[in-house]
C-alpha positions, -999 to +999 in steps of 0.1 A: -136-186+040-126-216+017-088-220+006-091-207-028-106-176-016-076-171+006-053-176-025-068-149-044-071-123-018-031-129-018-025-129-055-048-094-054-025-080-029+008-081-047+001-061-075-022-036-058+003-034-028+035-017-054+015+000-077-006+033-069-039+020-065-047+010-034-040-026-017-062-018+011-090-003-017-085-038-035-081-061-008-112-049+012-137-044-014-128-082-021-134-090+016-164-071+013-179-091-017-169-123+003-186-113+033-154-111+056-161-098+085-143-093+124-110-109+134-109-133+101-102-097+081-080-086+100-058-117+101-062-119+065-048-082+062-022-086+084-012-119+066-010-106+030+012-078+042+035-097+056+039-121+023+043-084+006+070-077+031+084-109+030+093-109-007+104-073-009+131-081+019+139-113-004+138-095-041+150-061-035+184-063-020+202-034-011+227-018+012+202-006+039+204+035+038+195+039+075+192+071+081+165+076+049+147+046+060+142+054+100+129+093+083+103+074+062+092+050+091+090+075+114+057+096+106+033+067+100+047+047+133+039+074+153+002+081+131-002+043+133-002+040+170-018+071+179-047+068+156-051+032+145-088+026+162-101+062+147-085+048+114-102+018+113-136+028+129-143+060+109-121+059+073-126+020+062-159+024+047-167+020+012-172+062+005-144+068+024-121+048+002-139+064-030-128+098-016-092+084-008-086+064-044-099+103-057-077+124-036-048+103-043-056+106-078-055+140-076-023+144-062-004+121-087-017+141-118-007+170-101+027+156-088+038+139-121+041+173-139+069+184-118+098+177-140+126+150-138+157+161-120+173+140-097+176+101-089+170+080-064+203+080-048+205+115-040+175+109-019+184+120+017+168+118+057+147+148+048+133+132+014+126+103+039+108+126+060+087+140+031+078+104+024+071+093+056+046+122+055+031+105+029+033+067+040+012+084+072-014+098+051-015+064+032-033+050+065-063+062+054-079+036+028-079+041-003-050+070-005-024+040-013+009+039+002+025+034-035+007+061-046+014+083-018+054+077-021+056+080-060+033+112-055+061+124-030+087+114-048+073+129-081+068+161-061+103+163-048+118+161-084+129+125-090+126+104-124+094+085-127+120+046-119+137+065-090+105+076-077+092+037-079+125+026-066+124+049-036+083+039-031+099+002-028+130+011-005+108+032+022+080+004+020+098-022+038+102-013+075+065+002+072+049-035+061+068-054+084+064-032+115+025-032+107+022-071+102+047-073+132+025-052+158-012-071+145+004-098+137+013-104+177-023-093+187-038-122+166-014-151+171-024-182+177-059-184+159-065-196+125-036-203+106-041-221+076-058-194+053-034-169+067-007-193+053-024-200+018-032-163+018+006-146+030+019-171+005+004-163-022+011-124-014+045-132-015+042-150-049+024-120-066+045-097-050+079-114-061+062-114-100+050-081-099+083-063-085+097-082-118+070-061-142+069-031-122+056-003-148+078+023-134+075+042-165+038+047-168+021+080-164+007+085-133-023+103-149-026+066-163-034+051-127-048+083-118-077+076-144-081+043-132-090+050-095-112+078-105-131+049-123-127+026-097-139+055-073-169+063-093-180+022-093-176+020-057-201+051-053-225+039-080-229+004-064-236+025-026-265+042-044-276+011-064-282-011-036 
């Protein structure tokens, strides 16, 4: 993979990575069309992740609400570990992520007609645990982490910015737990594209927190990986 490649696989990841449409949808199909293969994905993965992570723990500084946070991390640690290989082995192909950028599709439509009643700082453990729930089922590619918290969120009453806010807060320990754990299986190989590429997540990430559209419909994005969905399955059938 040449350096430039590595930069926009990063600038990709931002964006995709905080709103609902899929990083992992996004960033694969990339690595896909580059012909990325084995342990150089991987390290790539784990190293635009933890550029994302990076710059949320730099941008979005708050007073830590523990016990909301350690609800929210909970579910996809324990989903993560026990079921990381089956993940990756069975769910990252190109139909599966169709069916997850569909399904979570389908859930926002439905979740963004609840209406608007509370804000983010009435969230509590149990709203962590709800979106934990949802940070697990995120695992899957395609489903979206962002989507799957704003969905949540949405679901359990709060304003379309809380919702976003809340996706952001819970986000944090998840990313830098996951690049934490791969990123100590793959240390020590290649590092220079991871650098470009984690840099370069960081960057995007750090732009795109600033122009966050936390007011858009989630029928909006909802539309858009239906689309996205239907391309994916088109070009399966075309080849």
């Amino acid at each position: 993979m040449r350096p430039a490649e590595a930069l926009a696989i990063g600038l990709l990841q931002g964006p995709a990575e905080l709103l609902p449409v899929s990083s992992s949808a996004h960033v694969g199909l990339l690595l896909d069309r580059l012909g990325v293969e084995g342990a150089e994905r991987k390290e790539l993965e784990v190293a635009v992740h933890a550029g994302t992570a990076l710059a949320l723990a730099a941008v979005e500084r708050r007073r830590p609400r523990w016990s909301l946070l350690a609800a929210a991390t909970l579910p996809p640690a324990v989903v993560g570990l026990a079921f990381e290989r089956v993940i990756e082995e069975r769910l990252g192909t190109r139909r599966s992520i169709a069916a997850g950028l569909v399904a979570g599709a389908a859930a926002m439509v439905v979740a963004d007609r609840v209406p608007e009643r509370r804000s983010a700082a009435e969230a509590t453990a149990a709203d962590g645990l709800w979106l934990g729930a949802a940070q697990a089922l995120a695992l899957v590619p395609g489903v979206s982490r962002s989507g799957a918290t704003l969905a949540a969120a949405r679901l359990g009453g709060f304003a379309r910015p809380d919702a976003a806010a809340l996706s952001r807060e819970v986000a944090l320990p998840v990313l830098l737990g996951a690049a934490g754990l791969k990123g100590l299986r793959l240390v020590g190989r290649r590092p220079a594209r991871e650098a470009i590429a984690a840099g370069a997540a960081a960057l995007s990430t750090a732009v795109a927190l600033r122009r966050q559209g936390a007011t858009v419909p989630l029928g909006v994005w909802a539309a858009y990986r239906t689309v996205l969905a239907v391309v994916i399955v088109w070009q399966d059938r075309s080849r």
